[in-house]
N, C-alpha and C positions, 0 to 999 in steps of 0.2 A: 579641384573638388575633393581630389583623394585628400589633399594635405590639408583641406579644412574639416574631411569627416576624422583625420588624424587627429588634430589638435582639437577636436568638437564645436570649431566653430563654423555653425549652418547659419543660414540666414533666415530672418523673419519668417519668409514666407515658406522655408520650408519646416520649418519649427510648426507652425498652425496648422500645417498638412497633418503633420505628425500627430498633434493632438486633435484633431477630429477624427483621426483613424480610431485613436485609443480609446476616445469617446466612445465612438459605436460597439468595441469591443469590448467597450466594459456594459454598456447598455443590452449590449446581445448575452452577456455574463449570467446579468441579474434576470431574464427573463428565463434563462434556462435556470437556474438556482428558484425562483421560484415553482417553475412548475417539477423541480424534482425533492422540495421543501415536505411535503408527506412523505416520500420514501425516506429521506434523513431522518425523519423525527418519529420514524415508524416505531409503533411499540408490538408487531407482531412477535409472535415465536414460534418456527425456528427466526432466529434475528434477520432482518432483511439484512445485504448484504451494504448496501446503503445506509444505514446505522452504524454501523460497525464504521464508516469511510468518512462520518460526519463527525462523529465520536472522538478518532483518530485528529481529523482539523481543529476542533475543538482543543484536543490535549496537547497541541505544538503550539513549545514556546520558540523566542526571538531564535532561538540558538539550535535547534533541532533541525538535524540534515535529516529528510526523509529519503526513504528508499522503498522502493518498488519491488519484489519481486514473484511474476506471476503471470497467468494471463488474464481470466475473464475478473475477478479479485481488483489486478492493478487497474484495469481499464475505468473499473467500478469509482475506485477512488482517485481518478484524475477528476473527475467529475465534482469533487467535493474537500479535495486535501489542497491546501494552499500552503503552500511553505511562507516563510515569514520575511526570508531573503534571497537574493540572487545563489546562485551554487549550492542550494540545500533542497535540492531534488534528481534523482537519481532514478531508473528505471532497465529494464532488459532493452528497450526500445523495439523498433519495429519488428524484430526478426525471432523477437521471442525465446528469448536468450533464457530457458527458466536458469536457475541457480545460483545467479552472478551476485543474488543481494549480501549471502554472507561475507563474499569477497570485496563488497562493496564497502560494505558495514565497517568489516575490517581495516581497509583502507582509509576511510573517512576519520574514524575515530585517531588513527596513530597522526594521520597530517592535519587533525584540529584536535586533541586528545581534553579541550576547554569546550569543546562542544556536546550535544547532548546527538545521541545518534539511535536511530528507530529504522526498522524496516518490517514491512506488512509483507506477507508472503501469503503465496495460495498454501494449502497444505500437502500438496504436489511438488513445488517448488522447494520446501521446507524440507521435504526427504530426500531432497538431493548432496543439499551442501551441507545438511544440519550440523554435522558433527564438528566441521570445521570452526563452530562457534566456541569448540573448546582450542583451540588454537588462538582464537581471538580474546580470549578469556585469559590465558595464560602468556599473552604476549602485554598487558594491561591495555584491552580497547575493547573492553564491554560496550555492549550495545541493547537496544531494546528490540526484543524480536514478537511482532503481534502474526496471526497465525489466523487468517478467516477460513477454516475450515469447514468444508461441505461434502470431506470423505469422496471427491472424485475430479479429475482433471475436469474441470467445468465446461471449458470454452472447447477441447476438445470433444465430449460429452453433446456440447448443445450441437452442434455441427454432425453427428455424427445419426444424432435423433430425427436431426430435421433430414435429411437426404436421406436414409433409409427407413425411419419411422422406430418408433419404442422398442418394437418385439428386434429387430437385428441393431438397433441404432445404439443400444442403453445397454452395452457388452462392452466390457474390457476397457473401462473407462472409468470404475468405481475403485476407490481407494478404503482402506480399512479405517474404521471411527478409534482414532489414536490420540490419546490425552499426551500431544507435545509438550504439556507443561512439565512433565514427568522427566524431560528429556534436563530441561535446567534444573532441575533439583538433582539430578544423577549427577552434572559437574559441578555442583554445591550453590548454583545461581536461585534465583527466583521464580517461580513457575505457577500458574495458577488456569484455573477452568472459568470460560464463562458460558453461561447458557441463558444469561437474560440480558433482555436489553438495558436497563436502566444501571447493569452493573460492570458495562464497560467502563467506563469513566471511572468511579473508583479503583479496579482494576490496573487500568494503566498507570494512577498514580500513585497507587503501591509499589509497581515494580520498579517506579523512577527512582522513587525512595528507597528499595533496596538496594539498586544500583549504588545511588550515591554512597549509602551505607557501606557498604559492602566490596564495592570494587567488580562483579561479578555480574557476568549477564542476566538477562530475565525473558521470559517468555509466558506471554500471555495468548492462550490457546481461547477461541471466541467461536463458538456452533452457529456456524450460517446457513439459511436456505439453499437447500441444493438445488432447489426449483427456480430461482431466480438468476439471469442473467444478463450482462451489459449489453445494452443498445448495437453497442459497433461490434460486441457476437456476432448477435441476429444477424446485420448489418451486410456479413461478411460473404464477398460475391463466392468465395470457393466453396458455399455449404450448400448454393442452390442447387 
């Protein structure tokens, strides 16, 4: 059995297994996508954070290795970002690793340097490794760095509201309203602010095009709901 899953040959009958599993996982897919298809296509403001995650899927082509870094942000956009291929998605994983994306970014681009390389970060996450993105810059492995900012560790934030409530819970957990785009134009890259929804999409295709132009990172800074959080937050049994 090993040396036929080696050489990939299974047999009929487990070929059909395999696709009625996938079946149902794509079936259990599209019922979740639709009932989360109003938050994607939200046109509140501040931006739902869910727009921002749809937006992003939307603007990945064939070649764009996405990357993750973040908590309540990434969780948001597994939910809605689909890479286009095998090995073009990256994340902290379970342990919550913030700050791994610059170093991720950095590495993806120099061992595919014909790819297009993007990573979304909380704005928590983004102050950890930021700076290293001029390292990455000056090494030639510009990358795209989008930026959902909501001015506060979110996921630790939602967690810390629900078990002790507003008045002690909503301390020490807010981050300062800082236009990251400021930060790529200080290492000569591209940078821009968004604050509405219909103007992400343009947005990131600017910075692509500057990238190409240019050679030089871009960061595109997008103002999201600070009031709004992912499911598997809530979810999460250590807040009870």
């Amino acid at each position: 059995m090993v040396a036929q899953a080696a050489s990939g040959r299974i047999d009929g009958g487990k070929k059909q297994l395999r696709k009625q599993w996938m079946d149902k996982l794509r079936e259990a897919e599209a019922v979740a996508l639709d009932k989360l298809m109003p938050w994607f296509t939200s046109d509140r403001n501040p931006i739902h954070p869910y727009r921002l995650a749809w937006e992003i899927n939307e603007f990945l082509n064939d070649d764009t290795i996405y990357i993750g870094d973040g908590g309540d942000v990434v969780t948001i956009s597994a939910q809605a970002v689909r890479p286009r291929g095998p090995g073009q998605w990256m994340d902290p994983g379970a342990l919550g690793s913030l700050g791994v994306g610059t170093g991720f970014a950095m590495a993806a681009k120099m061992a595919h340097p014909e790819k297009e390389v993007m990573c979304l970060y909380g704005d928590g996450a983004f102050g950890m490794t930021a700076f290293d993105m001029e390292t990455a810059q000056r090494f030639g492995a510009p990358y795209l760095a989008v930026v959902g900012n909501n001015s506060a560790q979110n996921q630790i934030r939602y967690g810390q509201i629900a078990k002790y409530g507003p008045e002690r819970g909503d301390i020490g957990n807010k981050l300062g309203d800082v236009e990251f785009s400021k930060f790529a134009e200080m290492i000569g890259g591209y940078g821009e602010e968004v604050r509405e929804p219909d103007q992400i999409q343009p947005a990131l295709q600017r910075a692509r095009e500057a990238i190409a132009k240019t050679g030089k990172c871009a960061v595109v800074n997008v103002w999201i709901d600070p009031n709004e959080y992912a499911p598997g937050t809530k979810a999460q049994t250590m807040y009870k």
